[in-house]
C-alpha positions in Angstrom: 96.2 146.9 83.0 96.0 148.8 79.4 95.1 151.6 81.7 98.1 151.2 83.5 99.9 150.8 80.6 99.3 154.2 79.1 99.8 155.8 81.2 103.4 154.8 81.4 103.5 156.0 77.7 102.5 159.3 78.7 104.9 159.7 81.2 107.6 158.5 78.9 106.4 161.5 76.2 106.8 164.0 79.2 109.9 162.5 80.4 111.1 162.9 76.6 109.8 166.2 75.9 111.5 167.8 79.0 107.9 168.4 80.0 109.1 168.0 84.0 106.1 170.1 85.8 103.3 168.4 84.3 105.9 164.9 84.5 106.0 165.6 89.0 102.1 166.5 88.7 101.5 163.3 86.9 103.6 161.3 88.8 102.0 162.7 92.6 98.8 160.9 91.5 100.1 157.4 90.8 100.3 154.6 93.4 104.0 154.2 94.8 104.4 150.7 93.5 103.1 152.0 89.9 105.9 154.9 90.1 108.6 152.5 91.2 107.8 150.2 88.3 107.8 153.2 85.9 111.3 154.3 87.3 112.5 150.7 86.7 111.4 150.5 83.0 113.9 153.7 82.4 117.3 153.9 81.3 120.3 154.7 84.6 120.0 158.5 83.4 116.8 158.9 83.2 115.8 156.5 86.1 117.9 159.5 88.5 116.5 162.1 86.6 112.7 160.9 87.8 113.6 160.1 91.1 115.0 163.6 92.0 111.7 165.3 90.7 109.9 163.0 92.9 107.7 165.2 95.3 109.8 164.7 98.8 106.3 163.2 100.4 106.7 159.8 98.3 110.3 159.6 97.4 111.1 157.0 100.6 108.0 155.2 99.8 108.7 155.0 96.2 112.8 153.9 96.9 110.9 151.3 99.4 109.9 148.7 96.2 112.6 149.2 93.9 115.3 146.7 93.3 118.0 146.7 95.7 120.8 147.0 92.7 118.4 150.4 91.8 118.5 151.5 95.3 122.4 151.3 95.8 122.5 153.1 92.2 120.3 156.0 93.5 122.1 156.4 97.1 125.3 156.2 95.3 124.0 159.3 93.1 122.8 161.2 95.9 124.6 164.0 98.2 125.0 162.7 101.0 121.8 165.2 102.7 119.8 163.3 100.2 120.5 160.5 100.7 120.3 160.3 104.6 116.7 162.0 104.1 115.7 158.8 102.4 116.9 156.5 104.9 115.7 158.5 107.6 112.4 158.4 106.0 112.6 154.6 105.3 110.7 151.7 107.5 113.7 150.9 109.8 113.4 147.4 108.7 113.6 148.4 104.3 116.7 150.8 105.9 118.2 148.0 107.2 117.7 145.4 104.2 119.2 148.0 102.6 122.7 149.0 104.4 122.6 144.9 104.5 123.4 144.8 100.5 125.4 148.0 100.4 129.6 148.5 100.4 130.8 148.9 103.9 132.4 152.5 102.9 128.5 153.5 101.9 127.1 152.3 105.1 129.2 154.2 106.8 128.6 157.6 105.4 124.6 157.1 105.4 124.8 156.6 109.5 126.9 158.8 109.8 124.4 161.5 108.3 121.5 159.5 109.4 119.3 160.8 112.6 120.4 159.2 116.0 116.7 157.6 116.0 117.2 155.9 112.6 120.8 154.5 113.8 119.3 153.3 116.8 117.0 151.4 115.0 119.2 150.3 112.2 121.8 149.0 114.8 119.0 147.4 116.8 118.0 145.3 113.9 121.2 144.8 112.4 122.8 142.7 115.5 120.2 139.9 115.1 121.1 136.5 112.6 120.5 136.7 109.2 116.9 135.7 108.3 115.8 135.6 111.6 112.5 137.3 113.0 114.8 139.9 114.5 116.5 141.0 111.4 113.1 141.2 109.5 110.7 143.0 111.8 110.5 146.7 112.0 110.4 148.8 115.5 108.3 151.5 113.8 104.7 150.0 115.9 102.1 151.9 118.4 102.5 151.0 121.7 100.3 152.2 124.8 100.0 151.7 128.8 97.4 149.6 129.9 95.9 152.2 133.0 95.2 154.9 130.2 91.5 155.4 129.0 90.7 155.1 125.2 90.6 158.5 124.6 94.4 159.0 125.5 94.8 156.2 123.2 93.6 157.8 120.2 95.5 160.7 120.7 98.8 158.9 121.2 98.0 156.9 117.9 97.1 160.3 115.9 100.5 161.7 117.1 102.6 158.7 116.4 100.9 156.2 114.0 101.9 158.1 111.0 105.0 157.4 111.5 104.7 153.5 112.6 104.2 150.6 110.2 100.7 149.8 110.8 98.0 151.2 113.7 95.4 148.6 112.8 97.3 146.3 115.9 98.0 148.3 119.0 100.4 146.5 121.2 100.1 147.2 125.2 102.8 147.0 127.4 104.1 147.7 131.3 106.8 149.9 132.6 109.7 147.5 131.8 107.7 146.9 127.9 106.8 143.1 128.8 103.9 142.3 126.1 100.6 142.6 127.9 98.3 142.3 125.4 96.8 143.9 122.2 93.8 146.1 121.5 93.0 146.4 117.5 92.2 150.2 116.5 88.1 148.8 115.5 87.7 148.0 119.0 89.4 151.4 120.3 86.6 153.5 117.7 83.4 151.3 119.0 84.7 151.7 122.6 83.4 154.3 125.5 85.9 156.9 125.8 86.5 156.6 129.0 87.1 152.7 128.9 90.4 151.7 130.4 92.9 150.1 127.9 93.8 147.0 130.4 90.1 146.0 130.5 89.1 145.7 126.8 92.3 144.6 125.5 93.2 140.9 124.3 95.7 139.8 126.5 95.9 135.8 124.6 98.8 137.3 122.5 100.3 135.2 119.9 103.8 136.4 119.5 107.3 135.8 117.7 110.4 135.3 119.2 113.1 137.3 117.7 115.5 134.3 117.1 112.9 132.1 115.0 113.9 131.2 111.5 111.6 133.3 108.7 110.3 130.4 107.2 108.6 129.6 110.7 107.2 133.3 110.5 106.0 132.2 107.5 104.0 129.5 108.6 102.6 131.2 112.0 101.3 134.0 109.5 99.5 130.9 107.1 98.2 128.9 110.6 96.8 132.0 112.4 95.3 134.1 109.3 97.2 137.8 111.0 98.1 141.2 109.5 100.5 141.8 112.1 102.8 140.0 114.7 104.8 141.7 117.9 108.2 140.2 118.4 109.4 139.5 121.9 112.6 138.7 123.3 113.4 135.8 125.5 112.0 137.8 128.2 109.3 138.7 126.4 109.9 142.4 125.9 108.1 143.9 122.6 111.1 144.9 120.6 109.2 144.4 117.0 106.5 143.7 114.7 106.1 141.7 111.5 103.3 142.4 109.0 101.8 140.6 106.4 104.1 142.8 103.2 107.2 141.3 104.7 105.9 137.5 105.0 104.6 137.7 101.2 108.6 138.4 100.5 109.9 135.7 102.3 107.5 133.3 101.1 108.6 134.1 97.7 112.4 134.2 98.6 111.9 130.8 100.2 110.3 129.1 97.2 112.7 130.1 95.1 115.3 128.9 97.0 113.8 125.6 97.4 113.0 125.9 93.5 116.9 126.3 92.7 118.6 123.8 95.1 115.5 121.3 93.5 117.2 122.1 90.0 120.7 121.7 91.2 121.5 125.4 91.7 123.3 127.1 94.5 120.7 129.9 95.6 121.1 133.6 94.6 119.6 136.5 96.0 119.9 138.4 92.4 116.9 138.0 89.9 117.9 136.2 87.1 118.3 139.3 84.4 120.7 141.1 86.9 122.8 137.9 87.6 126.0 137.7 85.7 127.6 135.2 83.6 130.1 134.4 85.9 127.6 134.6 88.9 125.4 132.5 87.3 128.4 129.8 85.9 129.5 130.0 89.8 125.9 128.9 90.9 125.4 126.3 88.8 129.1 124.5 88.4 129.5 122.9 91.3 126.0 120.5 91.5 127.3 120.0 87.8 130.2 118.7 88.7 128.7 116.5 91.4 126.5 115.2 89.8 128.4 114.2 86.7 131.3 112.8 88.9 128.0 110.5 90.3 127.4 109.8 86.9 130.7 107.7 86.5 129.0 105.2 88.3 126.7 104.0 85.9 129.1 104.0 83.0 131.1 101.7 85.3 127.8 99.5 85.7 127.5 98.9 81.8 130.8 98.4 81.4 130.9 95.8 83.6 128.2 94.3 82.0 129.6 94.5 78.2 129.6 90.9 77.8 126.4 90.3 78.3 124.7 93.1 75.9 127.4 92.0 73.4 125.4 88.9 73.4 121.7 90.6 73.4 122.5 93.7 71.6 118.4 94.5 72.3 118.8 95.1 76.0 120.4 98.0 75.1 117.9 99.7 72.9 115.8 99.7 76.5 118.2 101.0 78.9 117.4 104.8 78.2 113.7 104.3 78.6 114.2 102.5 81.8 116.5 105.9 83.3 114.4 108.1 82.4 111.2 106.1 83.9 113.0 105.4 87.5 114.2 109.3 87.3 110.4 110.6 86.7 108.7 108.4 89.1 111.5 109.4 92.1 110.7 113.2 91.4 107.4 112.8 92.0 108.0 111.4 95.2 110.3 113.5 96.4 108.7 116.4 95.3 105.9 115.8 96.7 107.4 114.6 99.7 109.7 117.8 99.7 106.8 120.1 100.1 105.1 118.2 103.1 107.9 118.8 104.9 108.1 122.6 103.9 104.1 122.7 105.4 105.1 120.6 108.0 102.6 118.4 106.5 104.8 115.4 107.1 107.1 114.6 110.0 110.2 112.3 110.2 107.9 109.9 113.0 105.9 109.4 109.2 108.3 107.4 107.7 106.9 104.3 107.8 103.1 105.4 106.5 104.6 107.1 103.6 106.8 104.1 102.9 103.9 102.3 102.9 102.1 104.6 101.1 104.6 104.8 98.5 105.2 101.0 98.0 101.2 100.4 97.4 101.6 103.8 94.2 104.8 102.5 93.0 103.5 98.8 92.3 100.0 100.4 91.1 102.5 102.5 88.9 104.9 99.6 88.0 102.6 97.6 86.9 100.8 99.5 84.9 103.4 101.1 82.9 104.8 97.5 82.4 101.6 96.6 81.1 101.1 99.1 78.9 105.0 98.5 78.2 104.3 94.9 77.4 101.9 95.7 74.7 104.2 97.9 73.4 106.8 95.6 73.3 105.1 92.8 71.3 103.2 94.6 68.8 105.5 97.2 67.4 108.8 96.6 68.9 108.1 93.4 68.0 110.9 92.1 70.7 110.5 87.7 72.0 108.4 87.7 75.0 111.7 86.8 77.0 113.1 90.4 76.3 109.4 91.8 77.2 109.5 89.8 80.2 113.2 91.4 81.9 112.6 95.1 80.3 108.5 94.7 81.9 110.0 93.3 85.4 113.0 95.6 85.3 110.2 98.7 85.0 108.3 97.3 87.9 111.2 97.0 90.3 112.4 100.8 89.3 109.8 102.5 90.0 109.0 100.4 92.8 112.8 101.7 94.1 112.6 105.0 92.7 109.6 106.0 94.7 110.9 104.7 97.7 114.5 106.2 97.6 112.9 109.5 96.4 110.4 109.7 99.4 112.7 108.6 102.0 115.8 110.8 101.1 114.3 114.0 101.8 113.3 112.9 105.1 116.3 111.9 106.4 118.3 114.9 104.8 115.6 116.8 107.1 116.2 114.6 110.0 120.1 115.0 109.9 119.1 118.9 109.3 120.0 119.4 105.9 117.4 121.1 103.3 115.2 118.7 102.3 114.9 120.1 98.6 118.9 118.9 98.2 117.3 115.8 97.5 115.5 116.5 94.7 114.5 115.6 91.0 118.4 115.6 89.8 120.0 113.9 92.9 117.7 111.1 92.9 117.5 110.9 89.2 121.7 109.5 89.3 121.2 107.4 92.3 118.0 105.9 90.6 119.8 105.4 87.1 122.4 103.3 88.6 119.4 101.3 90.7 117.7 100.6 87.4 120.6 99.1 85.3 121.6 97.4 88.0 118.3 95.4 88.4 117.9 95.4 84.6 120.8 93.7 84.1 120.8 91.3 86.9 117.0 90.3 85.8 118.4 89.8 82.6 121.3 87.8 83.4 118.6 85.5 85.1 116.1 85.1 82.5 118.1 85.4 79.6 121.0 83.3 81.4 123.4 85.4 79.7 
């Protein structure tokens, strides 16, 4: 990493002292990834300054992991010959992320220079839904016929696998491109060369379907350990593959997207430093506004109870504690219970076992903060052991309530198809603080016989 890190520095001197040859020399032996993070520490001028001296061998790969806001900065900059030489050289499926985030003018101009094979493919990937398997796979994959001999199929892989996304997977198909089977490229090397493709390939092909959600790609990735995946069609005609690089972004996108809706925040697709003000304000206001509205309802609840705190002004000294406590102990339940069903380590048909399992914690919970509460209470709080009694009970039947609303929310917000991370920490935390004064102050108004 301090490695790394000087040699950033260095670059920087040359950039500063105009030293450009030795800057492009210097640059040609660095990882892609490491130039693209150098280009991003620089200033707008200097960030299309480096880019333009890129050797044209790496530029694509290089424009390939920078920030999209980056990307549309350096396309803008570009002629338009330039610019259609970097989506041209582009993975069809980075191209097409791409002309996704870009002004409609823009798009127009870069297919219109593009080659009629990178339109094709843009075009092909373009028509599928959002966030679907289709809109994130890439076309750019070796294929081969099943009557040819391995030999042949080592040649066709040296003349096109430089140009496809991976070769490790070869993907074998018939004349109308129905997915036979797959050989990998180990077992082509280790093979006679005059062995027939159809009789040493794997034809038990796990496959996507081009309409399946990308958290679901996600999850067959995790469940069957591959690299690679072919996509089929409802007919199940090859028209993609997905590799591993793409299902490490969406499992990233997805958490954070289940990370911002569990905080109350409408999900954004900009990282936080390039997010406005105003974006941001428009992200968070509304759950804001929800959630305070809610609110009311527990201001209505004391208020309705004024005459009896007016008469044990002590109860009140309790009721913050008592919030916070229900609020805590239903996000831990619903977090928890929020991430099963992201793993689909919990279905709706386990409602019952995690109620169950949730009423024996809460108790075990419940009573032991109460006990520990009780303590408290007496000794240094030094309160009568009525008042210990109703805040202790009250802290038993909260939690006892807050685990149970905040593991059974989620699950019907999943059943009636909803994200289940809507019902998180902050959402449970209102419904739970009006559950808890509720119960604190009908306990009360029994054992106090206020």
């Amino acid at each position: 990493m301090d490695e790394l890190r000087a040699e950033m520095e260095e670059l920087k001197e040359l950039l500063q002292t105009r030293q450009y040859t030795r800057l492009r020399q210097s640059l040609a032996e660095l990882n892609d990834a490491d130039i693209a993070a150098f280009i991003e520490s620089l200033d707008e001028e200097d960030l299309l300054k480096v880019f333009r001296i890129l050797p044209k061998s790496c530029a694509a790969d290089v424009f390939s992991y920078l920030e999209v806001e980056n990307q549309q900065m350096i396309i803008t900059a570009l002629s338009d010959k330039e610019a259609a030489n970097i989506i041209d050289n582009l993975m069809a499926d980075d191209a097409t992320d791409l002309l996704e985030e870009m002004p409609a003018n823009i798009v127009k101009k870069l297919l219109a220079n593009a080659s009629p094979e990178t339109r094709r493919d843009i075009n092909h990937l373009l028509r599928y839904p959002e966030d679907s398997a289709g809109s994130i796979m890439t076309v750019e994959y070796v294929d081969l016929k099943e009557n040819i001999t391995v030999q042949e199929a080592i040649e066709r892989i040296r003349r096109v696998g430089v140009d496809s996304e991976t070769i490790n997977i070869c993907y074998v198909l018939d004349s109308k491109r129905m997915l036979l089977g797959t050989v990998a490229l180990r077992y082509l090397l280790l093979s006679q060369p005059d062995a027939v493709i159809g009789e040493i390939m794997h034809e038990n092909v796990i496959s996507l379907n081009t309409l399946m959600d990308q958290e679901e790609v996600a999850r067959q990735f995790q469940k069957y350990d591959f690299t690679s995946m072919p996509v089929v069609d409802n007919e199940n005609r090859l028209v993609g593959i997905i590799t591993v690089d793409d299902v490490v972004d969406i499992l990233q996108e997805e958490a954070t997207e289940d990370i911002e809706k569990m905080a109350a925040i409408v999900p954004s697709d900009r990282s936080y430093m390039r997010t406005g003000v105003v974006e941001t304000w428009k992200k968070r206001i509304p759950w804001l506004l929800l959630l305070m509205i809610s609110a009311t309802f527990t201001g209505r609840i004391i208020t309705s109870f004024e005459d009896a705190l007016s008469s044990c002004v002590v109860l009140t000294a309790f009721i913050p504690m008592l919030m916070d406590t229900g609020g805590n102990a239903g996000g831990q339940a619903s977090v928890t219970i929020i991430r099963g069903l992201s793993l689909n380590e919990i279905e709706f048909g386990d409602i019952f076992s995690v109620i169950w399992k949730e009423s024996r914690v809460a108790l075990l919970c419940g009573i032991t903060l109460a006990a520990a509460n009780y303590i408290k209470l007496l000794f240094l709080d030094r309160v009568g052991i009525e008042v210990a009694s109703v805040v202790c009970l009250t802290l038993v039947v909260t939690v006892f309530m807050a685990k149970l609303v905040g593991c059974t929310l989620p699950m019907f917000a999943k059943k009636a198809g909803f994200d289940p991370a809507v019902m998180a920490s902050p959402f449970i935390t209102t419904i739970v603080d009006a559950i808890s004064l509720m119960v604190y102050f009908q306990i009360a108004a029994m054992l106090l016989r206020l």
